[in-house]
PAZAPA-4460 file (N, C-alpha, C; in steps of 0.05 Angstrom, whole numbers, plus 32768, in hexadecimal, padded with zeros to 4 digits):
% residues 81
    n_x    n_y    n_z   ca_x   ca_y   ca_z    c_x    c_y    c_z   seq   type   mol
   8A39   865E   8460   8A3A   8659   847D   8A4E   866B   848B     1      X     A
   8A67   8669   8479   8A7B   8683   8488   8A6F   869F   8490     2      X     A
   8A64   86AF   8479   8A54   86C7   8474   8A45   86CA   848D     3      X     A
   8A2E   86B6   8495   8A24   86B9   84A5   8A21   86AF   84C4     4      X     A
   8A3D   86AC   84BF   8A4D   869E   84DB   8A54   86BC   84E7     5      X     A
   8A61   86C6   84D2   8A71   86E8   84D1   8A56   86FE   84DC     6      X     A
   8A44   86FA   84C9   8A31   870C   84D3   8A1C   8706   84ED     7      X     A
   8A1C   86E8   84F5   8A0E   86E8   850B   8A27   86EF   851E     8      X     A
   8A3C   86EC   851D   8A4C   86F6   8539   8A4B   870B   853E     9      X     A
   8A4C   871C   8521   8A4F   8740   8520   8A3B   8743   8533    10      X     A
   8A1F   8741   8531   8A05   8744   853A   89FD   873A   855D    11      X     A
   8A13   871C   8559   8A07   8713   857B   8A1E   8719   858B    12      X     A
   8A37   8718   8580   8A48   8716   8590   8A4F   86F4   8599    13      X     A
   8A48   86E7   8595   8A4B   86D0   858F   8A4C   86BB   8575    14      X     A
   8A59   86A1   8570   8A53   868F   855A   8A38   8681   8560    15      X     A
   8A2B   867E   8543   8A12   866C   8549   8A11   8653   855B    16      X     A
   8A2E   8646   8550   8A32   8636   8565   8A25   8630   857F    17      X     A
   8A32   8647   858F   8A32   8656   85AA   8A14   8661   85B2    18      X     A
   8A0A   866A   85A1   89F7   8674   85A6   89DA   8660   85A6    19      X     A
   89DA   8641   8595   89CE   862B   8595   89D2   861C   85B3    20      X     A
   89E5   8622   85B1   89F1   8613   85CB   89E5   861F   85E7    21      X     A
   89E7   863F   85F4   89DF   8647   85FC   89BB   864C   8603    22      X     A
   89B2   863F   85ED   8992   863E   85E6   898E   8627   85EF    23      X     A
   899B   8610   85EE   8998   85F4   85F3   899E   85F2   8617    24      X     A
   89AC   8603   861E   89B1   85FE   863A   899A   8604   864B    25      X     A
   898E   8622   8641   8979   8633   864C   895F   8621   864D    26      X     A
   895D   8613   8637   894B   8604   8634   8948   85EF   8648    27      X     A
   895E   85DD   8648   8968   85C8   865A   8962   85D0   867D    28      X     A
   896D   85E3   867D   8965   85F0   869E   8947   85F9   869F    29      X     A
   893E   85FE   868F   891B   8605   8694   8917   85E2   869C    30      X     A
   891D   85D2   8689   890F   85B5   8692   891E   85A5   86A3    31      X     A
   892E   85AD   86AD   8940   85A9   86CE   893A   85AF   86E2    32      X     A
   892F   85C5   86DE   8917   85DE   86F3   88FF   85CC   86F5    33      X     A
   88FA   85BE   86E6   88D4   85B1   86E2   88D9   8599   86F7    34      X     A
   88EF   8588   86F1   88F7   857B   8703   88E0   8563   86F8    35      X     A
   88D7   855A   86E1   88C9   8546   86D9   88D9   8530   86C6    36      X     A
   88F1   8541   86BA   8902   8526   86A8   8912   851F   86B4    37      X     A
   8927   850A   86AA   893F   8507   86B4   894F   8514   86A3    38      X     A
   8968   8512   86AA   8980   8528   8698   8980   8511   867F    39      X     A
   8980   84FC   867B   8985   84F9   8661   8970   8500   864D    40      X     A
   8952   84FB   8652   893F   850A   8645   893E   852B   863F    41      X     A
   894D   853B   8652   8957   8553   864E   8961   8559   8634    42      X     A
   8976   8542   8640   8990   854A   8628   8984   8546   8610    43      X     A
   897C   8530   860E   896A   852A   85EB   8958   8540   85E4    44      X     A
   8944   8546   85F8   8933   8559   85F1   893D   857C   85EB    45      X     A
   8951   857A   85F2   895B   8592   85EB   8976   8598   85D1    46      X     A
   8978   8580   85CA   8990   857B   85B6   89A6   8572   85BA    47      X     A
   89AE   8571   85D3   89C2   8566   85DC   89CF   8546   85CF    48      X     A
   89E7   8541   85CE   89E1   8522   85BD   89E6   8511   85D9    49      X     A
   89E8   8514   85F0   89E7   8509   860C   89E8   851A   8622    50      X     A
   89E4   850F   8635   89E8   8521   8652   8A05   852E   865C    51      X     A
   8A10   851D   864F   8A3B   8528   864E   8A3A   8540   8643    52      X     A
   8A30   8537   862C   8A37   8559   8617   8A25   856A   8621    53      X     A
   8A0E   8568   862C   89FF   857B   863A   8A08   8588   865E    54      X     A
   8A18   8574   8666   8A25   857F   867F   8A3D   858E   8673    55      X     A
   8A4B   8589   8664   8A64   859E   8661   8A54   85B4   865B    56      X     A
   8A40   85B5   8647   8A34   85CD   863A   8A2F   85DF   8652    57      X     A
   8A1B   85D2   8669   8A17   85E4   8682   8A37   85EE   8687    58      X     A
   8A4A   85E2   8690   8A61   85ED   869B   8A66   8606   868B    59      X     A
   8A6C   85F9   866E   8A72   860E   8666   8A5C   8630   8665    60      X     A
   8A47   8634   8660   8A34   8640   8662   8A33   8644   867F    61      X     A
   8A28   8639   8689   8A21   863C   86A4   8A38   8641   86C1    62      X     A
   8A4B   862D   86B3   8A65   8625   86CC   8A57   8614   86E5    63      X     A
   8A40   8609   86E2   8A3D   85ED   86F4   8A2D   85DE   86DF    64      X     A
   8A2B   85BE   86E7   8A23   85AC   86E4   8A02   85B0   86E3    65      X     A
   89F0   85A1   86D9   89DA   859F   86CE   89CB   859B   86F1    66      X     A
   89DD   8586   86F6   89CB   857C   8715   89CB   858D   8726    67      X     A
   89DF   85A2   8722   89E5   85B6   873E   89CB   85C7   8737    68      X     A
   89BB   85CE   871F   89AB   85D8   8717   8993   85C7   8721    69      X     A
   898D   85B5   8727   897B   85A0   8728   8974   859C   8745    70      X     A
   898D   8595   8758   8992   85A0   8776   8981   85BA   8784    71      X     A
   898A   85D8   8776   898A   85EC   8779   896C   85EB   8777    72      X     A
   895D   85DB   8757   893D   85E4   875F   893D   85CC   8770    73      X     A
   8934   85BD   877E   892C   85AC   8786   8926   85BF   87A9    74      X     A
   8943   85C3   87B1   8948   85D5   87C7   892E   85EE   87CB    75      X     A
   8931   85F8   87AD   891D   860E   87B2   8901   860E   87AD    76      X     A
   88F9   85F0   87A9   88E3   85E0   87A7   88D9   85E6   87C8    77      X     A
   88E8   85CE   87D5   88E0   85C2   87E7   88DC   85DD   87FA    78      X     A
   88ED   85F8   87F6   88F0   860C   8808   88DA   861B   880A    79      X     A
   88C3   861A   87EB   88B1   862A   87E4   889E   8611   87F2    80      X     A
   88A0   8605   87F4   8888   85EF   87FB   887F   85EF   8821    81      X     A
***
């Protein structure tokens, strides 16, 4: 697991870690955008183990909150409509 902790950073520039994590957010905001779940079905459906650890994840990744994402489409919903 070390070995290829070492060689996926060499390669991404990131830890797998980081880079699961970052996949899980992207994901999470496509179905935030759809505007059909609620954030806790998000969070499950994307791996998250709750909506907490999936809002820090946005901060961190993103630097806002899940809902400011949720707001934002909703806004640009109603604007295209």
């Amino acid at each position: 697991p070390r070995q290829f902790s070492r060689a996926f950073r060499a390669e991404t520039g990131q830890s797998p870690a980081k880079a699961i994590e970052q996949l899980r957010v992207e994901a999470a905001r496509e179905l935030i955008g759809d505007g059909r779940h609620s954030m806790d079905e998000i969070a499950i459906e994307t791996g998250f183990a709750d909506r907490e650890r999936m809002r820090r994840a946005f901060l961190r990744v993103l630097g806002q909150p899940p809902q400011a994402i949720r707001r934002h489409a909703r806004v640009a919903a109603q604007t295209a409509a």
